[in-house]
Biotite code that builds the C-alpha atoms (Angstrom):
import biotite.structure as struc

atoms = struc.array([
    struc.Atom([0.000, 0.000, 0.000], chain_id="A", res_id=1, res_name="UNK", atom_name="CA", element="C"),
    struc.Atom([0.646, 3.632, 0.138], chain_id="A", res_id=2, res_name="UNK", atom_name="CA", element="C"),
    struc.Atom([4.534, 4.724, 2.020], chain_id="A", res_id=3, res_name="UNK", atom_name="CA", element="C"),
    struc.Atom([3.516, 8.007, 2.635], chain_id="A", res_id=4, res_name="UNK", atom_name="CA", element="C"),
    struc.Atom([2.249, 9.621, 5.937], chain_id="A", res_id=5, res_name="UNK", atom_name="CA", element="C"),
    struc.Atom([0.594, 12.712, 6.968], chain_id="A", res_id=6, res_name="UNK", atom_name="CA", element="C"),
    struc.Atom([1.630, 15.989, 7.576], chain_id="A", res_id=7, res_name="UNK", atom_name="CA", element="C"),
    struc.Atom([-0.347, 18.002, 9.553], chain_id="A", res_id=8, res_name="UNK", atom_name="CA", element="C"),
    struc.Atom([-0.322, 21.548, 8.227], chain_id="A", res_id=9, res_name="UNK", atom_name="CA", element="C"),
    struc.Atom([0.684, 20.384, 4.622], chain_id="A", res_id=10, res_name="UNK", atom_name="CA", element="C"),
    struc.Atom([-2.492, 20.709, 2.634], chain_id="A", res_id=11, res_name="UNK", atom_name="CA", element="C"),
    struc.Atom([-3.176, 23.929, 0.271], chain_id="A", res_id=12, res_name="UNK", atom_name="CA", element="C"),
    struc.Atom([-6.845, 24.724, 2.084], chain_id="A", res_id=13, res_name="UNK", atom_name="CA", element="C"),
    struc.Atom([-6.893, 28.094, 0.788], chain_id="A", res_id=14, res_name="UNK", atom_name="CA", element="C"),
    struc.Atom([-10.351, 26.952, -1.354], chain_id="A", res_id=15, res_name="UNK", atom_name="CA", element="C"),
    struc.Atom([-11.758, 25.297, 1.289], chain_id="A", res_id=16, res_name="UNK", atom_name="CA", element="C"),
    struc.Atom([-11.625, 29.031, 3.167], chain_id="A", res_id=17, res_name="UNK", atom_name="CA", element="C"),
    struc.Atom([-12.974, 30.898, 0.835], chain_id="A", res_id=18, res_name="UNK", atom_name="CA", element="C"),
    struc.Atom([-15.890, 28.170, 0.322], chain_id="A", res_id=19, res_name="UNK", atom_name="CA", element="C"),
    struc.Atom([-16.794, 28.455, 4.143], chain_id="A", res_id=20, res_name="UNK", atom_name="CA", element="C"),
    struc.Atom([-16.202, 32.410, 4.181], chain_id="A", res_id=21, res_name="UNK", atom_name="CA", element="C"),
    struc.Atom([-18.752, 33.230, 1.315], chain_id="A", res_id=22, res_name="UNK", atom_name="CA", element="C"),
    struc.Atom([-21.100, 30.396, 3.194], chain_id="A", res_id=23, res_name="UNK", atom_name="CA", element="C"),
    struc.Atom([-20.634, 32.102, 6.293], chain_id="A", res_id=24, res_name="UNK", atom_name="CA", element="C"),
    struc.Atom([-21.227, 35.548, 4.782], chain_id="A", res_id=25, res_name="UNK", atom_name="CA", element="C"),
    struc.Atom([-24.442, 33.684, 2.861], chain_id="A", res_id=26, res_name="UNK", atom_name="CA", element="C"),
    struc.Atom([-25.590, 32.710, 6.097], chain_id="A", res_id=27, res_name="UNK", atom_name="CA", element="C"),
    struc.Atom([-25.013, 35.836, 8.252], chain_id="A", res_id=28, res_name="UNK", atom_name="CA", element="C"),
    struc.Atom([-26.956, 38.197, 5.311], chain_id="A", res_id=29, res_name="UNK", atom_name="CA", element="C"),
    struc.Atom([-29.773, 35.552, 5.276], chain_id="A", res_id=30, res_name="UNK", atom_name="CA", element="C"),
    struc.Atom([-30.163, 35.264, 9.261], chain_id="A", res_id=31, res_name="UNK", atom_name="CA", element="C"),
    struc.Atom([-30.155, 39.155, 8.939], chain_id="A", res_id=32, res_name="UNK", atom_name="CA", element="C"),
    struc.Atom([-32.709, 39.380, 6.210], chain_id="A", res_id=33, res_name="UNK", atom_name="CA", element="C"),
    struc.Atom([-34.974, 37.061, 8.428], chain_id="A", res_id=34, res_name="UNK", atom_name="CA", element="C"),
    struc.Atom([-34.691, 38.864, 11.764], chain_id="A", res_id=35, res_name="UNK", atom_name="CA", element="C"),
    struc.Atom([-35.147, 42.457, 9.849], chain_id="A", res_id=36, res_name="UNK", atom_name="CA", element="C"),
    struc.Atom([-38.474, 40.568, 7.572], chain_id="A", res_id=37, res_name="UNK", atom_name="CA", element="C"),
    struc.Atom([-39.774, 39.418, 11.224], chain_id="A", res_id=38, res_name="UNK", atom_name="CA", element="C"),
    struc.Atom([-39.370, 42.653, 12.968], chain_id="A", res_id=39, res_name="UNK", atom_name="CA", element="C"),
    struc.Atom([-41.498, 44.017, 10.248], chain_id="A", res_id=40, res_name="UNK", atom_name="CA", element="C"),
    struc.Atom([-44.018, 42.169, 10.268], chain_id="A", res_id=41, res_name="UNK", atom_name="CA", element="C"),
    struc.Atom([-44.179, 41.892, 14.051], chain_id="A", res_id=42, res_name="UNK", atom_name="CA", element="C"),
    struc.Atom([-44.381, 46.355, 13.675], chain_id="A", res_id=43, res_name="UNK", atom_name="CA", element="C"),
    struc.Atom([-47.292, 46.164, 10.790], chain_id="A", res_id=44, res_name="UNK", atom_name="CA", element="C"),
    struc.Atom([-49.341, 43.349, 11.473], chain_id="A", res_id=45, res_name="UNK", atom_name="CA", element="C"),
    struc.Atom([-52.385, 43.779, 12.679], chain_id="A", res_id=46, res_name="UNK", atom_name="CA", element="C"),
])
């Protein structure tokens, strides 16, 4: 089988970051967008 080992540290993740930063921003503007949609409604309904 495979010789090699590990190295912790050695991987390029630099896609892998900026995947989870634009989900993160995703997330964060939609969690926003709810809480300000909510607040709305909770001011106008009637």
């Amino acid at each position: 089988m495979a010789e090699q080992k590990h190295k912790h540290g050695d991987m390029d993740i630099t896609e892998q970051e900026q995947t989870f930063r634009g989900f993160m921003r995703w997330s964060v503007n939609i969690a926003v967008a709810c809480i300000v949609i909510v607040i709305v409604l909770a001011i106008f309904a009637r």
